[in-house]
C-alpha positions as CSV (number, residue, x, y, z in Angstrom):
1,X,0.0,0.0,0.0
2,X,1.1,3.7,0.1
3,X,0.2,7.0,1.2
4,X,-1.5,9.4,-1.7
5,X,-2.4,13.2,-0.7
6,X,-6.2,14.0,-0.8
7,X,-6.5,15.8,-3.5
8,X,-4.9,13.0,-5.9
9,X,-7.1,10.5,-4.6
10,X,-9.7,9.4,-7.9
11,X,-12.5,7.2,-7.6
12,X,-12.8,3.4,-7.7
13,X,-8.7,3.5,-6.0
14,X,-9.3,0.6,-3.2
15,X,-8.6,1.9,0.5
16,X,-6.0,-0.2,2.1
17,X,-6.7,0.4,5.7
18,X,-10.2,1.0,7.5
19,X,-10.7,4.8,7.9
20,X,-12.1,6.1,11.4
21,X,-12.9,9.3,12.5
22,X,-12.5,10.8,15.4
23,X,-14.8,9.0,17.9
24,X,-13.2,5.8,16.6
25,X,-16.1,5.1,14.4
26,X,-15.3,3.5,11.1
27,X,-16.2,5.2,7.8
28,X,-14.9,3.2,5.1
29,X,-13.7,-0.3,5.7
30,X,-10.6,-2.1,4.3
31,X,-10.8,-3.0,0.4
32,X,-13.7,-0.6,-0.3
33,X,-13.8,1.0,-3.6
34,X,-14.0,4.3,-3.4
35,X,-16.9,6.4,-4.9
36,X,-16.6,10.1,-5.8
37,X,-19.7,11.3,-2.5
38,X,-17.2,9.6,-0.3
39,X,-14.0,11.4,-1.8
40,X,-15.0,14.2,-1.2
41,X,-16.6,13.6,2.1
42,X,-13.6,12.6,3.8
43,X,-11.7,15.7,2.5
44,X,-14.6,17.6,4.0
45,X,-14.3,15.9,7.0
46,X,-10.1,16.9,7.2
47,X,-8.6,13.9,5.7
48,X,-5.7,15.0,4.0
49,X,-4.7,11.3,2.4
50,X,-5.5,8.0,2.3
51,X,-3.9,4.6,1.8
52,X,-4.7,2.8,-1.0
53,X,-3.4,-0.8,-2.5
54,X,-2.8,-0.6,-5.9
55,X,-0.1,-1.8,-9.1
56,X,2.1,0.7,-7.9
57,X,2.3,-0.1,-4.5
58,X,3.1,-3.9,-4.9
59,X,6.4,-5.0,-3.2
60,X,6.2,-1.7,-1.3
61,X,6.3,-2.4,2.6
62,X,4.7,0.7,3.8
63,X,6.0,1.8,7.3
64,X,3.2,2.5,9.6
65,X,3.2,4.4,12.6
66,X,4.4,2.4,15.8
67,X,1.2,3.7,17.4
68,X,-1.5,2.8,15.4
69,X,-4.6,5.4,14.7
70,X,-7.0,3.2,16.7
71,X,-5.4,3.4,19.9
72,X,-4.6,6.9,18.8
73,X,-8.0,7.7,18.9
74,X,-8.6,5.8,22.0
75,X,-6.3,7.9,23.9
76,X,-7.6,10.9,22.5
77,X,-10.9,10.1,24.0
78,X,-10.2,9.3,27.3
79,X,-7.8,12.6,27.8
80,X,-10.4,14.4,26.3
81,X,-13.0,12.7,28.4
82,X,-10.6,13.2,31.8
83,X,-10.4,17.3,31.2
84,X,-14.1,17.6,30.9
85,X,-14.9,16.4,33.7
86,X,-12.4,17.9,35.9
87,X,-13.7,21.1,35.1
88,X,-17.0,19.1,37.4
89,X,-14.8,17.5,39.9
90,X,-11.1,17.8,39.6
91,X,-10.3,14.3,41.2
92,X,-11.8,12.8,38.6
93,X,-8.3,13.6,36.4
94,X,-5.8,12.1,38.9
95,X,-7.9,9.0,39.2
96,X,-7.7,9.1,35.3
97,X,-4.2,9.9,35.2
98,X,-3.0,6.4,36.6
99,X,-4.9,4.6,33.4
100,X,-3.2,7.5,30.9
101,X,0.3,6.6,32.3
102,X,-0.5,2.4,32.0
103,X,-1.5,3.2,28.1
104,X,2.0,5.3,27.9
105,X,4.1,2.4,29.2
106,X,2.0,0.0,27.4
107,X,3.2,1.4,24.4
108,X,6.9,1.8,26.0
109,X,6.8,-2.0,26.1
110,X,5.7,-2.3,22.4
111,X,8.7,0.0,21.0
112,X,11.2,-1.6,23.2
113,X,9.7,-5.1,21.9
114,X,9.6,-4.4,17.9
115,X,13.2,-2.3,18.2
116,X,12.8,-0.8,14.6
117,X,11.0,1.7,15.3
118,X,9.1,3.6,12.5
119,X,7.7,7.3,12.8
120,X,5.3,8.4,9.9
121,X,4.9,12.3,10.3
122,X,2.7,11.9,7.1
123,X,0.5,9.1,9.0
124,X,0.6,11.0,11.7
125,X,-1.2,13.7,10.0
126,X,-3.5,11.9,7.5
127,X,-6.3,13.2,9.6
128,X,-5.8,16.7,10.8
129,X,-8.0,17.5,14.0
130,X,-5.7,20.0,16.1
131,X,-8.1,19.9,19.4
132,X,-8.5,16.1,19.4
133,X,-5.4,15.2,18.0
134,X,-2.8,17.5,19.4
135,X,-1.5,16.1,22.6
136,X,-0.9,12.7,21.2
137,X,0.7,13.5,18.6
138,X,3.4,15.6,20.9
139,X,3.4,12.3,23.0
140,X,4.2,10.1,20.4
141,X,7.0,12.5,18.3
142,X,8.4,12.8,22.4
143,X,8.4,9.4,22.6
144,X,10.2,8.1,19.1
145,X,12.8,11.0,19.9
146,X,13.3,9.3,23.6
147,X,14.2,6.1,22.2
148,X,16.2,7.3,19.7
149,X,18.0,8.9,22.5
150,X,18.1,5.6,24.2
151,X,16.6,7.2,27.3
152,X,15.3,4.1,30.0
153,X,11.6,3.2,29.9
154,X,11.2,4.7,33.7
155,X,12.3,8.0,31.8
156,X,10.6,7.5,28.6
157,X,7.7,7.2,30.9
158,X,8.1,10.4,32.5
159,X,8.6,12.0,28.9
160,X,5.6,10.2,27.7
161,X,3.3,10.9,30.0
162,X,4.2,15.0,30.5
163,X,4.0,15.2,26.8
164,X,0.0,14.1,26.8
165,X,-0.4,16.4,29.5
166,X,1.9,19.5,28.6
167,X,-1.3,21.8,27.3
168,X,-3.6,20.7,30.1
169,X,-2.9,24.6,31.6
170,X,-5.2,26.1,28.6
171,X,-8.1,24.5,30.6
172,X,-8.3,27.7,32.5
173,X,-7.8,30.0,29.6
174,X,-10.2,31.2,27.6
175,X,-11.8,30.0,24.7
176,X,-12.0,33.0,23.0
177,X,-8.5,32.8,22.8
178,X,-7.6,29.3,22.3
179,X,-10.1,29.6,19.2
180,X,-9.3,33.3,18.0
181,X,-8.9,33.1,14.6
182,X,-6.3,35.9,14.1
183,X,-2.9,36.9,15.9
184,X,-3.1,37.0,19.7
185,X,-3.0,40.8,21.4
186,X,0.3,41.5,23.6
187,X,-2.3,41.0,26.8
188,X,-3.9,37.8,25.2
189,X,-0.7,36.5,24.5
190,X,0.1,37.0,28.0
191,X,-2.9,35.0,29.1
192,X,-1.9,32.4,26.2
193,X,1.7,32.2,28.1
194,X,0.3,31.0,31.9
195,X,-1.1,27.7,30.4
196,X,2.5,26.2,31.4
197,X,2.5,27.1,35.1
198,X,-1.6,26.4,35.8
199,X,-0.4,22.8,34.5
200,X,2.0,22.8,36.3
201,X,0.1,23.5,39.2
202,X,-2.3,21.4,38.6
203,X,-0.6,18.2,37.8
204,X,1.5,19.1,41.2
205,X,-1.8,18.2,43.0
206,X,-1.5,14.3,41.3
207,X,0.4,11.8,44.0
208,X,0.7,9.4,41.3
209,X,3.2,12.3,39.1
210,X,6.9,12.8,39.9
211,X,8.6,16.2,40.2
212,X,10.2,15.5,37.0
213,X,7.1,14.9,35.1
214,X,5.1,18.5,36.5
215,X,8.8,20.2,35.4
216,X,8.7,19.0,32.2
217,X,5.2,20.0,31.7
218,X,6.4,23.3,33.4
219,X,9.1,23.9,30.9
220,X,7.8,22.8,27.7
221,X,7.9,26.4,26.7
222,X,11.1,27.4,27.5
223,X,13.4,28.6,24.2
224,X,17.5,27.1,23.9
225,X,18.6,30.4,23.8
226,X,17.0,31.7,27.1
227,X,14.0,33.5,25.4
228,X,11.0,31.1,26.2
229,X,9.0,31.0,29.4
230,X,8.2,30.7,32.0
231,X,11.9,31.2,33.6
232,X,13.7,32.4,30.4
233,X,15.8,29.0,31.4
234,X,18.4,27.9,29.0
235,X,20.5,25.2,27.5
236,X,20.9,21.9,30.0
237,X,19.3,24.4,32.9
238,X,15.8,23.3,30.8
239,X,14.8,19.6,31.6
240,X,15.8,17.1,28.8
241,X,12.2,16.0,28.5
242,X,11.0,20.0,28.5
243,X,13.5,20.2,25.4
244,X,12.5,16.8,24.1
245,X,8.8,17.9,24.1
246,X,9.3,21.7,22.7
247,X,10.6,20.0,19.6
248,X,7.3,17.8,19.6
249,X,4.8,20.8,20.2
250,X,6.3,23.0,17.8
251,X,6.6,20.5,15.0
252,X,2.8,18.9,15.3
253,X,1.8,22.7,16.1
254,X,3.2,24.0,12.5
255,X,2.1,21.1,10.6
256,X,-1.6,21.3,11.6
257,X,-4.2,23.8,10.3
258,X,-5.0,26.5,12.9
259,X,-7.9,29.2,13.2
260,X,-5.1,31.7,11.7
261,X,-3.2,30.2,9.4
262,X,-2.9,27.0,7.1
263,X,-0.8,24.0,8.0
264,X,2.9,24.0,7.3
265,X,4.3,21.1,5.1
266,X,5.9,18.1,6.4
267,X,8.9,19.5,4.4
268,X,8.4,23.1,5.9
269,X,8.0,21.9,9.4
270,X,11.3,20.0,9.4
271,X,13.3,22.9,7.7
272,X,11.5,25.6,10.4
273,X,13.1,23.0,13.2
274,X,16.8,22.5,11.4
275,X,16.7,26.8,11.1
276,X,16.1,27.0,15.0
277,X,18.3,24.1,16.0
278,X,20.9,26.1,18.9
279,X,17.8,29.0,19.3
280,X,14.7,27.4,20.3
281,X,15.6,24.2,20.4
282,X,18.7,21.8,21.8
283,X,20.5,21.1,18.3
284,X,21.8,17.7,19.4
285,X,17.9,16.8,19.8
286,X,16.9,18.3,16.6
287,X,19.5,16.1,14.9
288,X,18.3,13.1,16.4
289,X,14.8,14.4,15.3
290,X,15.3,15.2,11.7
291,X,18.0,11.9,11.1
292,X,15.9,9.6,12.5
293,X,12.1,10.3,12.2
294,X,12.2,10.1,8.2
295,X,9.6,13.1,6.8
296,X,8.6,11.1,3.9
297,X,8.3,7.0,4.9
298,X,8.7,4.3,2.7
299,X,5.3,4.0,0.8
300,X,4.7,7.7,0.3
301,X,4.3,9.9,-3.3
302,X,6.8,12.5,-3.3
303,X,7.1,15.5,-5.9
304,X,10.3,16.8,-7.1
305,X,12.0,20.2,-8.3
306,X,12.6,18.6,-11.6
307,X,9.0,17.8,-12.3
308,X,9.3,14.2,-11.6
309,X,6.9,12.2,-8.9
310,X,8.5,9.6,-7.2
311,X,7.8,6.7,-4.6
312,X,9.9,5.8,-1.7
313,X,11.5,2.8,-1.3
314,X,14.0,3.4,1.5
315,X,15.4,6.2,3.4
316,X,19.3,7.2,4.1
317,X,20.2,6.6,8.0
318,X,22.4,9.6,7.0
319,X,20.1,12.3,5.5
320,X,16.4,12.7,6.5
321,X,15.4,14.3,3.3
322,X,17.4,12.5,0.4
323,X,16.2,8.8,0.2
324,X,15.7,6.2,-2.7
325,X,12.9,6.8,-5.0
326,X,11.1,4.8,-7.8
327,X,10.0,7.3,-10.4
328,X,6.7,6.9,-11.6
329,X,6.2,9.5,-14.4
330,X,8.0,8.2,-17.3
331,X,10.0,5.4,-16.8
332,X,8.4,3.2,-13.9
333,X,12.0,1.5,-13.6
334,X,13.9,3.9,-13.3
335,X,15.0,3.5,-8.9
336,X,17.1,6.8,-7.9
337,X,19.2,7.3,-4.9
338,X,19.0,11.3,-4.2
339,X,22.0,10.7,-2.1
340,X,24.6,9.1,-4.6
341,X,23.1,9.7,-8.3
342,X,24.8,12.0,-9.5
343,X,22.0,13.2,-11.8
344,X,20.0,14.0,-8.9
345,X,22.5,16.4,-6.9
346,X,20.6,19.2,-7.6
347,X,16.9,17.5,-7.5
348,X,15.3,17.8,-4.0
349,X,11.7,16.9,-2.9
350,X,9.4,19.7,-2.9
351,X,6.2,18.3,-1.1
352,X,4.1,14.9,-0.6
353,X,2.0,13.8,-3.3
């Protein structure tokens, strides 16, 4: 199977996997056909691509996400589920939190298990709901950074578990500014930048949480440079897991659709992280993030500068963005390796297809 962008997606293509929304409730099933109504309903809905088995694809072992978008979805729900109702009785969340940690270490045990790990960032995306989606997303980017870093599973826990909490803060701002669809004012910005320490504070509350794990949450904000919040902390002085899960905010942040602007690009998300490596970010963790976690996976339509669309078949261990490619316009054949062909020096990819 491989991934296809929305918008190239063309009636009677076969789905490969069962699409769900949100709520976990499936849409189209496996091996459907696909008809033109429900095209365009899921790009109504946010889907922005699908994947679908056909000639192309076979021999192509897509890599799917280590967490798949079931359990995805399950966690969204129950997070989602926990903040409501602390608003109505705020024990309900540390009772909750116990369950959200065993799910994180569940899937600890799972990466540890399989050892080659796979992050999609386009899978990750394929359906774009910023509100439900947001904090598991940071969660999981935290986590495939954390291995990669070969941090313990006791730590990886910590990292997992303040990364789906980082944003609970914004339960006590405002949704007129959470949802405003234009640029923050100077005082609503101000508002926007306590969301940190009222997590903070109220995670501190939770017996089950360890100091490390309401820092983190604490210091999710803070810059490399010294120019974040809330301490203006920088370098080492900001937790590892605080820096580990900046990266992972930012990043899932860009590349979603927001009231004010449009999503950025896999491609323009990773290259907004490489420019800030050493200013916002810890540059030894952005090199883990942009060498290991490959932007376009193995299964995915690429475009490039020279007009060509590719498919790819592997990526480099060596450079994120320059990875072995089956041409499909012209000569179907044709395999390129953007790292070593010398044809392709100057050929880069310019988007997903």
């Amino acid at each position: 199977m491989r991934y296809i962008s929305i918008n190239l997606v063309e009636e009677g293509m076969k789905v490969a996997k069962t699409i769900f929304n949100e709520q976990g409730v499936a849409l189209v099933n496996a091996n459907s056909q696909l008809s033109r109504a429900v095209i365009n309903k899921l790009e109504f809905l946010g889907y922005r691509g699908l994947l679908i088995d056909d000639q192309i694809s076979i021999g192509i072992e897509y890599e799917e996400n280590f967490v798949s978008q079931e359990l995805k979805t399950s966690i969204s729900k129950r997070l989602i589920n926990a903040l409501a109702l602390h608003s109505k009785d705020e024990s309900f969340l540390y009772d909750e939190i116990d369950g959200l940690k065993e799910i994180i270490s569940g899937i600890i045990e799972e990466m540890f298990i399989k050892k080659d790990l796979h992050l999609n960032l386009l899978e990750l995306k394929m359906f774009d709901n910023y509100t439900y989606f947001h904090s598991v997303n940071v969660a999981i980017i935290s986590l495939a950074i954390a291995y990669k870093l070969k941090l313990n599973k006791n730590d990886m826990l910590i990292v997992g578990t303040a990364a789906l909490l980082h944003d609970i803060g914004k339960i006590v701002v405002g949704k007129d500014i959470l949802n405003k669809p234009g640029i923050l004012s100077d005082e609503e910005y101000e508002i926007m930048k306590t969301h940190s320490k009222e997590g903070y504070d109220i995670l501190s509350k939770s017996t089950s949480l360890s100091a490390r794990t309401t820092v983190s949450v604490l210091s999710h904000h803070e810059h490399y440079d010294g120019t974040g919040y809330p301490n203006g902390l920088c370098g080492d002085k900001i937790i590892i897991f605080g820096r580990i899960i900046s990266i992972a905010d930012v990043y899932d942040a860009l590349t979603s659709d927001r009231p004010y602007r449009k999503a950025y690009t896999v491609l323009e998300g990773i290259e907004f992280m490489m420019a800030n490596s050493g200013k916002l970010f810890d540059p030894e963790l952005v090199k883990i993030f942009t060498s290991k976690v490959y932007p376009y996976p193995v299964g995915s339509s690429v475009k490039l500068s020279n007009g060509e669309v590719g498919l790819i078949i592997s990526n480099s261990a060596e450079v994120c963005l320059r990875p072995t490619i089956k041409i499909l316009s012209g000569d179907n054949s044709k395999i390129v390796d953007l790292i070593n062909d010398k044809n392709y020096l100057s050929v880069i990819i310019i988007g997903e297809m």
